[in-house]
C-alpha positions as a LaTeX table, in Angstrom:
\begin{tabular}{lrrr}
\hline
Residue & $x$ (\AA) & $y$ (\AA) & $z$ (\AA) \\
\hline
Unk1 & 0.73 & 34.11 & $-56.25$ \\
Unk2 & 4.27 & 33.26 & $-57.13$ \\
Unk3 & 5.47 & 30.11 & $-58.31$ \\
Unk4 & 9.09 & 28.58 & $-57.40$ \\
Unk5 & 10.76 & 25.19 & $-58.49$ \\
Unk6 & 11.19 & 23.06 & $-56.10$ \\
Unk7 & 15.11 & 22.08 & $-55.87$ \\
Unk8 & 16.40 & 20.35 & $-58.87$ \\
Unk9 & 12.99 & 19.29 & $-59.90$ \\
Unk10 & 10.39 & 20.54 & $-62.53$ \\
Unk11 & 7.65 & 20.77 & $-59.60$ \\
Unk12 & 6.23 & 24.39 & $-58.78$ \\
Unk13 & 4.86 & 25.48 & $-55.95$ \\
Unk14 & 3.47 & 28.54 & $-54.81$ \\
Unk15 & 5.72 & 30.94 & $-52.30$ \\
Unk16 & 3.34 & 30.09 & $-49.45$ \\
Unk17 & 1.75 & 26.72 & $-48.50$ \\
Unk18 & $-0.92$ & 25.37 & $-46.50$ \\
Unk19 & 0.04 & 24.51 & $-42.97$ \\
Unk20 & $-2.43$ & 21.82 & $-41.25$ \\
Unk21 & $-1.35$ & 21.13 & $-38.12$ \\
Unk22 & $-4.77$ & 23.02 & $-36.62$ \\
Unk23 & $-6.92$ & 20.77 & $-38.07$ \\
Unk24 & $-8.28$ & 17.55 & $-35.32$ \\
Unk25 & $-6.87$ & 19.31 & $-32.03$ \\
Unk26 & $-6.38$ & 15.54 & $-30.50$ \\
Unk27 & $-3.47$ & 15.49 & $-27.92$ \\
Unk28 & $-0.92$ & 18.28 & $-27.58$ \\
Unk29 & $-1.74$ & 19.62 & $-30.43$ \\
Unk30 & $-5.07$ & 20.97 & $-29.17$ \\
Unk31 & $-2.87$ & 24.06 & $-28.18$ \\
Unk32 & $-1.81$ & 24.57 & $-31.65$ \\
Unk33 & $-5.57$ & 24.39 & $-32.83$ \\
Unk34 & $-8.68$ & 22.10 & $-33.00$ \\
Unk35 & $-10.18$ & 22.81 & $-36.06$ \\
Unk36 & $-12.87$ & 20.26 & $-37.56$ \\
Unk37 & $-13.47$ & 19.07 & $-41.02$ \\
Unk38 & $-15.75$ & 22.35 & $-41.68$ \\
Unk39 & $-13.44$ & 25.04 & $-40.23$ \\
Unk40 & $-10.82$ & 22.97 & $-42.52$ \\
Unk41 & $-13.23$ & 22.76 & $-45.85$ \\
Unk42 & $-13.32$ & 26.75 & $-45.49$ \\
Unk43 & $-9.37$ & 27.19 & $-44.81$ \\
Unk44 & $-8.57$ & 24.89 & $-47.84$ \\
Unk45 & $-11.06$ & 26.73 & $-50.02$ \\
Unk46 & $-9.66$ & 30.14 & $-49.50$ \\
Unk47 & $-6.11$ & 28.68 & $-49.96$ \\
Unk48 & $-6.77$ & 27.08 & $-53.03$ \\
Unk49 & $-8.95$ & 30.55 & $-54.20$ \\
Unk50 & $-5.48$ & 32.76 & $-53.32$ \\
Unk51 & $-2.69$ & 30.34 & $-55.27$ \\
Unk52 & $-1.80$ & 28.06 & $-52.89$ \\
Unk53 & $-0.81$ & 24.94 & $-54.53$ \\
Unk54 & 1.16 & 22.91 & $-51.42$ \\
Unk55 & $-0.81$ & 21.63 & $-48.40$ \\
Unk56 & 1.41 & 20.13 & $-45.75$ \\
Unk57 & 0.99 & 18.01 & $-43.32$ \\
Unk58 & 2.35 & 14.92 & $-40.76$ \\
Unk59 & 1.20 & 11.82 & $-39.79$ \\
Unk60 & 1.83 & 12.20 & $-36.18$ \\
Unk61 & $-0.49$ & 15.54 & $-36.20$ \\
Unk62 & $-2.83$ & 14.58 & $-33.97$ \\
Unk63 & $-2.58$ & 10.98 & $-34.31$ \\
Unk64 & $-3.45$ & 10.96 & $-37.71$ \\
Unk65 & $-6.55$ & 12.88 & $-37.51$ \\
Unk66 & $-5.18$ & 15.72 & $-39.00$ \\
Unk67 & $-4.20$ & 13.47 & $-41.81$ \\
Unk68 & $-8.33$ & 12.06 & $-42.17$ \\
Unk69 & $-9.50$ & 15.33 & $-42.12$ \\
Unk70 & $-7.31$ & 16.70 & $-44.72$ \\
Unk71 & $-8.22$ & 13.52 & $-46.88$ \\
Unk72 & $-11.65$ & 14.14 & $-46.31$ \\
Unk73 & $-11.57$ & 17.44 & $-47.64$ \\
Unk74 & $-9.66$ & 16.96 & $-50.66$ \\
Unk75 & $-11.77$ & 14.14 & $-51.84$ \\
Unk76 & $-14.55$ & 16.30 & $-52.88$ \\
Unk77 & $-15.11$ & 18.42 & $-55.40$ \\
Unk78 & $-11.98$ & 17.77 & $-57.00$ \\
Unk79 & $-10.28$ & 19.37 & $-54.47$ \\
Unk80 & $-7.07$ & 16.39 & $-54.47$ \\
Unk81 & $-6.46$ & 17.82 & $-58.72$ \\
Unk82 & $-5.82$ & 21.16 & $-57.67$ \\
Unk83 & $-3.12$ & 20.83 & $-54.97$ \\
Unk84 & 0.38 & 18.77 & $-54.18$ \\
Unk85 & 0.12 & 17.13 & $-50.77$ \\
Unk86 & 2.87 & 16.91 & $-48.66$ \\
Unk87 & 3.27 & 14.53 & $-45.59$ \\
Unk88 & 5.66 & 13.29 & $-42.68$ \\
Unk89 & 6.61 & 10.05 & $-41.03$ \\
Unk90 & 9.40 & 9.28 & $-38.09$ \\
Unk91 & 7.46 & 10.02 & $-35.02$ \\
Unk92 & 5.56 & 7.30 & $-33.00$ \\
Unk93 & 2.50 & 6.10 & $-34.19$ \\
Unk94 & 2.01 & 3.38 & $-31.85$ \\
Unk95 & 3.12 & 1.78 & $-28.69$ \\
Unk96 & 5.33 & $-0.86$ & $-30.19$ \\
Unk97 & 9.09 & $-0.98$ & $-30.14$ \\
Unk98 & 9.27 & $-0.55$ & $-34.27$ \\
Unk99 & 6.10 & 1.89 & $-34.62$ \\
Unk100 & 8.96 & 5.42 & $-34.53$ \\
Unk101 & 11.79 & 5.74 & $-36.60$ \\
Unk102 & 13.02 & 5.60 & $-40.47$ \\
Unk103 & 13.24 & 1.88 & $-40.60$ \\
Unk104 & 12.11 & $-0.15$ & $-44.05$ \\
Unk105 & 9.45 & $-1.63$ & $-41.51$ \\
Unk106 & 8.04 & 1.71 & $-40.15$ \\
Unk107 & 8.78 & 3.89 & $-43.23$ \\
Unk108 & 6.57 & 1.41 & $-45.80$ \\
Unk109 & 3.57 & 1.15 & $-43.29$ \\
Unk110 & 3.31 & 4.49 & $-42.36$ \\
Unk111 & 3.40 & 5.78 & $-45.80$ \\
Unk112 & 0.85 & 3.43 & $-46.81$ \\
Unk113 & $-1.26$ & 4.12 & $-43.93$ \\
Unk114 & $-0.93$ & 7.50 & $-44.25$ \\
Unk115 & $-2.22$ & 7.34 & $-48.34$ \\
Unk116 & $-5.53$ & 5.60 & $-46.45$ \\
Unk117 & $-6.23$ & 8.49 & $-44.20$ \\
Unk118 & $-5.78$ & 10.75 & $-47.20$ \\
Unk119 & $-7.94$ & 8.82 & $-49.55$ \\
Unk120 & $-5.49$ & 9.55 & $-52.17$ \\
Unk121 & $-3.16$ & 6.83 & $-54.20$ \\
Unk122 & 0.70 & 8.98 & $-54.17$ \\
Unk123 & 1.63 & 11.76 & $-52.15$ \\
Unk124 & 3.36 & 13.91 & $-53.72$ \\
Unk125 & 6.20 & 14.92 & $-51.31$ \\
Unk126 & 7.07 & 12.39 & $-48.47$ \\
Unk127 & 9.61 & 14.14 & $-46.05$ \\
Unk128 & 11.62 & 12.17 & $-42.93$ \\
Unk129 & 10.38 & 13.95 & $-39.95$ \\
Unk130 & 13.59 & 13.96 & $-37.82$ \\
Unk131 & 16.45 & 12.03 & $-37.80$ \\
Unk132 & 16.84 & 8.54 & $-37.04$ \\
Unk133 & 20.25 & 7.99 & $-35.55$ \\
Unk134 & 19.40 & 3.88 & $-34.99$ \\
Unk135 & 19.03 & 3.28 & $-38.60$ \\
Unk136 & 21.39 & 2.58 & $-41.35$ \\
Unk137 & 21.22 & 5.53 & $-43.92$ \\
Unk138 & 21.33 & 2.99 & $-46.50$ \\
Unk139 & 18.34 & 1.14 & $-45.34$ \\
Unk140 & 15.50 & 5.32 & $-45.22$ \\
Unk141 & 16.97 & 5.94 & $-48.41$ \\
Unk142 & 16.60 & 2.55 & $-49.85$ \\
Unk143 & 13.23 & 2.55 & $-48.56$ \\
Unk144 & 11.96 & 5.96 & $-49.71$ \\
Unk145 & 13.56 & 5.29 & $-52.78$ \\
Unk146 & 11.05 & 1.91 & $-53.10$ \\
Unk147 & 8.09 & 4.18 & $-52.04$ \\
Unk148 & 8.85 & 6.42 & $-55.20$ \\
Unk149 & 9.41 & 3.70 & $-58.11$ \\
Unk150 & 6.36 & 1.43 & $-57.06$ \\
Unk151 & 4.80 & 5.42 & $-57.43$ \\
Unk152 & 3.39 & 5.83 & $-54.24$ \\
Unk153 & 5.70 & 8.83 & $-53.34$ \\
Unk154 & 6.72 & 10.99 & $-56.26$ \\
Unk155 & 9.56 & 13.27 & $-54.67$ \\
Unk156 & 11.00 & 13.03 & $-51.11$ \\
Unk157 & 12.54 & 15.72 & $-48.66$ \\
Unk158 & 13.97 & 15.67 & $-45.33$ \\
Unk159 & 12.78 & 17.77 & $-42.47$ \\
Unk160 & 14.74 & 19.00 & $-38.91$ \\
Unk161 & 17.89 & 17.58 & $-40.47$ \\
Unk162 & 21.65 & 18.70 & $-39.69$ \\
Unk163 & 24.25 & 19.59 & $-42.36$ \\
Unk164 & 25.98 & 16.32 & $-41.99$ \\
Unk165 & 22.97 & 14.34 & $-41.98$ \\
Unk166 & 21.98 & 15.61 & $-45.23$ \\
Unk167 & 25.14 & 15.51 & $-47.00$ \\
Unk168 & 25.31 & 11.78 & $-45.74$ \\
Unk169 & 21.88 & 10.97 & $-46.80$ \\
Unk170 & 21.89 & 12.10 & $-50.38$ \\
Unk171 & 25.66 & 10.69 & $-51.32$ \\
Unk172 & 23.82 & 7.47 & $-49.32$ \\
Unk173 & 21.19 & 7.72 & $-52.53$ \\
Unk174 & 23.33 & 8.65 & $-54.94$ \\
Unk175 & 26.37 & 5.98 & $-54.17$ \\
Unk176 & 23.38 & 3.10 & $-54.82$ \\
Unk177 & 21.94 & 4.89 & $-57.58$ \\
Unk178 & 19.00 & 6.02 & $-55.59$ \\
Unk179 & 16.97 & 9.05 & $-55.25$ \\
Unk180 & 18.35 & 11.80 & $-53.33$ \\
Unk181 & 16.04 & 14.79 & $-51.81$ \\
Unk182 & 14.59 & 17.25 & $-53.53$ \\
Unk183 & 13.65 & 19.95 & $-50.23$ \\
Unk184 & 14.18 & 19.98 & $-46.85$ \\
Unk185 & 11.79 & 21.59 & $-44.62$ \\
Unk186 & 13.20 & 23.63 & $-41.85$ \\
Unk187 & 12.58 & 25.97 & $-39.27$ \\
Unk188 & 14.10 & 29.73 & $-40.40$ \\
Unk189 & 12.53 & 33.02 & $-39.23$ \\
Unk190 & 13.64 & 36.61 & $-38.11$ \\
Unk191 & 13.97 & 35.53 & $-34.75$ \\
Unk192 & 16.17 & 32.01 & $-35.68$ \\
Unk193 & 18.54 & 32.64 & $-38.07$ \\
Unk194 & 20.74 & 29.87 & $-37.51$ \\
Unk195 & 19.80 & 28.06 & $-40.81$ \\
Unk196 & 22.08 & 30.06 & $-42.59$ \\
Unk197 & 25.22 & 28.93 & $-41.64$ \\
Unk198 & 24.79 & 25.08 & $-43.27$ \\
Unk199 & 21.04 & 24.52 & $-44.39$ \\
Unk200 & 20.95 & 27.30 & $-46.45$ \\
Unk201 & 24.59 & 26.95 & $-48.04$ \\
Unk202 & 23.60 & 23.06 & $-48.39$ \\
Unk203 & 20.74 & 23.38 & $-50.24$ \\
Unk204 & 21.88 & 26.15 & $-52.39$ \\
Unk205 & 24.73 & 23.81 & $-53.36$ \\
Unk206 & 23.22 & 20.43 & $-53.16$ \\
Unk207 & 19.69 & 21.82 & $-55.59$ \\
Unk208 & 17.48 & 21.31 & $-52.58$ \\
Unk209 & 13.99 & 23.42 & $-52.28$ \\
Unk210 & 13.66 & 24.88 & $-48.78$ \\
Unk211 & 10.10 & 24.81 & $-47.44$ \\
Unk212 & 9.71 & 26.82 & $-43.89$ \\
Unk213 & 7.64 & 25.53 & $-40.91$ \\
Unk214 & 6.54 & 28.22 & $-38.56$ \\
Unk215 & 7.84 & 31.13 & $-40.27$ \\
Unk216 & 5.91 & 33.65 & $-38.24$ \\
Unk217 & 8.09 & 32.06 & $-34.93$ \\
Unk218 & 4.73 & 30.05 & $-33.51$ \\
Unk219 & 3.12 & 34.00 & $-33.84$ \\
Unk220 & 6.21 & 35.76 & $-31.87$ \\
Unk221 & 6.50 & 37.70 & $-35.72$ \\
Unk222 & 2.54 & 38.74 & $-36.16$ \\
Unk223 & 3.14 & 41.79 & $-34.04$ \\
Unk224 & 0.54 & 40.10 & $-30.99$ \\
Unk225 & 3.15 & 39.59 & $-28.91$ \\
Unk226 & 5.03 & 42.69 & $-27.46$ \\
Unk227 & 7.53 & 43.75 & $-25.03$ \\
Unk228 & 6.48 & 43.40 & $-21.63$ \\
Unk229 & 2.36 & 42.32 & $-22.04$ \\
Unk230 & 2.24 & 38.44 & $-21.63$ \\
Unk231 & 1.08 & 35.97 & $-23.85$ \\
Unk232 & $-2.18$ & 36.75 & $-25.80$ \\
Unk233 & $-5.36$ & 35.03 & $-24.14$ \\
Unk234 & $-5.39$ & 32.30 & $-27.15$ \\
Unk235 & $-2.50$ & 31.72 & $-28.38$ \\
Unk236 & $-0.79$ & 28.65 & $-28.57$ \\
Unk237 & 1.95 & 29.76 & $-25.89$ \\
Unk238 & $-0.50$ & 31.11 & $-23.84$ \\
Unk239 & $-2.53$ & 27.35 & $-23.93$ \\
Unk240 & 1.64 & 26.06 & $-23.37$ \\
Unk241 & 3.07 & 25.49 & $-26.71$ \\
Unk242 & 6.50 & 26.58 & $-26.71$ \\
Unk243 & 7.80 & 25.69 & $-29.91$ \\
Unk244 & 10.25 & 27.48 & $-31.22$ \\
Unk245 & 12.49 & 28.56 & $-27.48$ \\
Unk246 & 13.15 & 31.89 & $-27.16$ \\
Unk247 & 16.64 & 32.14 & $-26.16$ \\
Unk248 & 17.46 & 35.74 & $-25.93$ \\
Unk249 & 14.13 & 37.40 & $-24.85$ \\
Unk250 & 15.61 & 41.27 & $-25.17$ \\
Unk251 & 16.49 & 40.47 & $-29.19$ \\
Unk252 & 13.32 & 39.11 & $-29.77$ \\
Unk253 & 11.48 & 42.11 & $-29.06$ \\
Unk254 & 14.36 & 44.31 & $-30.90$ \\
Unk255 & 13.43 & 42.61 & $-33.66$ \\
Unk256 & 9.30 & 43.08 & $-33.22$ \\
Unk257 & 10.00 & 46.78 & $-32.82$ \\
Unk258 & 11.41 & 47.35 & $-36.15$ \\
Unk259 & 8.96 & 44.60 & $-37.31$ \\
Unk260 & 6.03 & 46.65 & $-35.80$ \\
Unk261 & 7.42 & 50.13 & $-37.41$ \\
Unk262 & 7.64 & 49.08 & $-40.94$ \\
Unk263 & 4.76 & 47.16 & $-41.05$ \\
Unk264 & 2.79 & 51.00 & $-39.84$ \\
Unk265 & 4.88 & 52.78 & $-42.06$ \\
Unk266 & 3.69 & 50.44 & $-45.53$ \\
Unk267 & 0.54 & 50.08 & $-43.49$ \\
Unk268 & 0.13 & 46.40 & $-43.47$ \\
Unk269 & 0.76 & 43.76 & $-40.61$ \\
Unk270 & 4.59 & 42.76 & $-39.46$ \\
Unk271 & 3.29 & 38.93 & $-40.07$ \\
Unk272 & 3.04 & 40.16 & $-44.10$ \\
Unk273 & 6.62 & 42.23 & $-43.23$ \\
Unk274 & 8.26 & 39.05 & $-41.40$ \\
Unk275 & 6.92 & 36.62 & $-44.40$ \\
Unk276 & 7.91 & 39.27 & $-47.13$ \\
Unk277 & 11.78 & 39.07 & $-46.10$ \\
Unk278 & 11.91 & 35.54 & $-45.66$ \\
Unk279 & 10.66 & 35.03 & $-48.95$ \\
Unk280 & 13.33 & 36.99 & $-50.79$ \\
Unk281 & 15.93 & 35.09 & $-48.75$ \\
Unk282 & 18.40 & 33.32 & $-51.15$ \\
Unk283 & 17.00 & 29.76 & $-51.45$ \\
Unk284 & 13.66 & 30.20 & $-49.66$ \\
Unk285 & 11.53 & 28.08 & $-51.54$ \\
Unk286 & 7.99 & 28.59 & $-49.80$ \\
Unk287 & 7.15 & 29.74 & $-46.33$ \\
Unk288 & 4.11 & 27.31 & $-44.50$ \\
Unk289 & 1.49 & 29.16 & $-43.07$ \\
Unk290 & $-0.51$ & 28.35 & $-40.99$ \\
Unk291 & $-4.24$ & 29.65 & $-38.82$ \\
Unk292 & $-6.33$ & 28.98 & $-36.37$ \\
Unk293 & $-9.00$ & 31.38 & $-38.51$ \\
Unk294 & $-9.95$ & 32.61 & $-41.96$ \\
Unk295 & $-9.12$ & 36.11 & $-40.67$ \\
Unk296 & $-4.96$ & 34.73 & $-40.09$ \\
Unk297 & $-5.05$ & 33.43 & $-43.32$ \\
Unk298 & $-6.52$ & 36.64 & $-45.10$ \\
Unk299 & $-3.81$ & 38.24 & $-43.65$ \\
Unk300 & $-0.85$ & 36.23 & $-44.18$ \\
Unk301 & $-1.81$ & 35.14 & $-47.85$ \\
Unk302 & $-1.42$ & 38.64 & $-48.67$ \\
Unk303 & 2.27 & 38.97 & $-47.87$ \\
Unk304 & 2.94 & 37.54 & $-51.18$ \\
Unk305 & 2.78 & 40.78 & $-53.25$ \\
Unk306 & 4.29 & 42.54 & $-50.61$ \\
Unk307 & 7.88 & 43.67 & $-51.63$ \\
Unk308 & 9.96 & 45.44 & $-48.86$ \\
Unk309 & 12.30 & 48.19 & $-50.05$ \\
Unk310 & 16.18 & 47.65 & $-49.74$ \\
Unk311 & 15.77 & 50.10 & $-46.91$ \\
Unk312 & 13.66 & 48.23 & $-44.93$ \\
Unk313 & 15.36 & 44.73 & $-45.34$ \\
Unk314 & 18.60 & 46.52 & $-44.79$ \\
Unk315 & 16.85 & 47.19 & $-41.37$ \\
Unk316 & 15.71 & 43.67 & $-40.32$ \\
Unk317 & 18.88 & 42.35 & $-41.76$ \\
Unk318 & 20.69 & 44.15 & $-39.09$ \\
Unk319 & 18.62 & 43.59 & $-35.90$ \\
Unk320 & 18.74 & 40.08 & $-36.76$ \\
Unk321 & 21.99 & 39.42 & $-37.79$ \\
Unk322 & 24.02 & 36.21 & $-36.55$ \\
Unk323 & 27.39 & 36.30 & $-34.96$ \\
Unk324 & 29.90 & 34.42 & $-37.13$ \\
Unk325 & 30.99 & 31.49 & $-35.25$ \\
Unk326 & 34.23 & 29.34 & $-36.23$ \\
Unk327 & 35.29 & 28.39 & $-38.85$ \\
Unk328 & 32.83 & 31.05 & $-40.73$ \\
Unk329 & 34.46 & 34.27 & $-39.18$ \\
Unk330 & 37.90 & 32.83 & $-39.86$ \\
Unk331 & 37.11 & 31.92 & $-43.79$ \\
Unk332 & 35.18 & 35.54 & $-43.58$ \\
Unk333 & 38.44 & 36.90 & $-43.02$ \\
Unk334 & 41.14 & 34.45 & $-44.92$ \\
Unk335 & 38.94 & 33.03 & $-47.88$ \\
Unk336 & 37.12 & 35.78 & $-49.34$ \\
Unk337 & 39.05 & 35.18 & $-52.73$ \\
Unk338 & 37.97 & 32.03 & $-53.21$ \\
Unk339 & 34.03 & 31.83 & $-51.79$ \\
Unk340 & 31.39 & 30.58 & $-54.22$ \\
Unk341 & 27.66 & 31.63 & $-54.40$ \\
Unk342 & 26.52 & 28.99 & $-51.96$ \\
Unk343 & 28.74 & 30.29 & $-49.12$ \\
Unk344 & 28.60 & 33.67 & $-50.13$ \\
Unk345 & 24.45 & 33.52 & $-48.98$ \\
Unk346 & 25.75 & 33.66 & $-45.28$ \\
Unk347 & 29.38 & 35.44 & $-45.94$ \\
Unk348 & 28.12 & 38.20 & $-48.00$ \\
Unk349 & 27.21 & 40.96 & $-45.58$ \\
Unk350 & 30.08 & 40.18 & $-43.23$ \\
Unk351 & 33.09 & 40.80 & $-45.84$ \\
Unk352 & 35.49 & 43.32 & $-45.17$ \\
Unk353 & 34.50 & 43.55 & $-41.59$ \\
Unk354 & 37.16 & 42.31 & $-38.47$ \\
Unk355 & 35.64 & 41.61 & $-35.63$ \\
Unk356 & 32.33 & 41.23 & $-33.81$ \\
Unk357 & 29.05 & 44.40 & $-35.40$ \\
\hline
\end{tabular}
């Protein structure tokens, strides 16, 4: 397993993490997965055994449950020394008018309630789930910044963010002498792309580690799902999960082709083929996985010795490749002379070209 720092920190963790969102099953996330504190004990164990080093997790998975169960697990056997533990807050986690959100209020209890279910005293990454338009800026990042110097939180991230909100957010911390972010997690696959036109430039430029939820596309990128056949009998969108949209159906399955093809030709599965290029994507910090079963896991662990040829990335570059929208295609063709590495990671394999591929 591969180690990468994480951002401007001195904090490693391992290429792929531990998603959790399977574990409790209460709500809507009993599409996702219902696994119990067994199944979990099992999944964490073979984690742990291949590398990983990074379990994430929310509060609002499940209510919390997902949370207890995870806390549960890590409190024996010295599980809790052996990994970092990364959790959420901003979504509702009650019925009152101040239970949602990235107020002082919500932020402090949630954290704090959210150290109980995981029997553990300081998480080690605390992300914002989603932005919180209704708050001052000043007010989350004064907050999170509290959570870290009375050492309940040691680093803190951002997650579903925009490019403005993040630039806003860390000159917020760093105008009151704060703590900015050190990662944001964000959604980034073969299929969405779009990340690359101010996430990725941002956190190149800004230091900031980029984790990746649902890197595999909610499965669309395992190879399962295929031109024409349905849903698998199963799977999360066949039980009605559908996270991430699909919004052009007929380059979604351009892209599984070629997926599919490689993956025969190196004789592995396109999950390990879709995980393998994201994870040599400039800034890609480490890619969540996540499983219903052992047998998911086993496979997509092992995509991190696999190495895809120039060839073969060349390949999925261009069946995935975004359409430069304004003002990128116009500083594509006017500014190439004075571009610098952070916006070269979405410029680079347009320049020199006029026009749409």
């Amino acid at each position: 397993m591969e180690y990468r720092l994480l951002g401007r920190s001195g904090l490693k963790v391992s290429v792929l993490s531990m998603g959790t969102m399977t574990f409790g099953g209460g709500g809507a996330f009993a599409k996702v997965g219902q696994n119990d504190a067994d199944e979990a004990r099992r999944q964490i164990d073979q984690c742990i055994d291949a590398g990983v080093n990074l379990l994430d997790t929310a509060n609002a998975y499940s209510g919390g449950r997902c949370e207890e169960i995870l806390g549960e697990v890590l409190a024996e056997n010295g599980r809790r020394d052996k990994v970092l533990i990364a959790t959420k807050a901003r979504f509702p986690m009650g019925e009152g008018p101040n239970d949602r959100g990235l107020s002082r209020w919500h932020l402090i209890r949630a954290c704090e309630a959210s150290l109980k279910r995981l029997r553990t005293d300081v998480i080690d990454l605390y992300q914002v789930h989603q932005w919180d338009a209704l708050t001052p800026l000043e007010e989350t990042m004064e907050a999170l910044d509290t959570l870290v110097r009375h050492g309940k939180v040691r680093y803190i991230g951002c997650s579903n963010y925009s490019g403005w909100h993040i630039m806003k957010a860390m000159e917020t911390a760093r105008s009151a002498g704060g703590i900015p972010f050190v990662a944001q997690q964000i959604h980034y696959t073969l299929q969405a792309r779009e990340a690359e036109y101010e996430l990725v430039p941002i956190s190149l430029d800004q230091g900031l580690g980029i984790l990746i939820w649902s890197p595999l596309a909610g499965g669309l990128l395992t190879g399962k799902y295929r031109r024409g056949q349905g849903d698998p009998e199963g799977s999360r969108r066949f039980n009605g999960w559908q996270e991430p949209p699909v919004r052009d159906e007929e380059a979604l399955w351009k892209i599984v082709d070629v997926l599919v093809e490689i993956a025969e030709a190196r004789g592995v599965s396109a999950a390990q083929v879709s995980l393998a290029w994201l994870l040599a994507r400039p800034g890609v910090t480490s890619a969540i996985v996540g499983g219903r079963t052992r047998e998911q896991f086993a496979d997509t662990l092992a995509a991190a010795e696999l190495k895809l040829t120039g060839e073969e990335t060349a390949r999925l570059d261009a069946v995935s490749e975004l359409p430069l929208l304004y003002p990128y295609w116009h500083q594509s063709w006017t500014a190439t002379d004075r571009l610098g590495p952070a916006d070269l990671a979405l410029h680079r394999p347009y320049l020199g070209r006029r026009g749409p591929r």
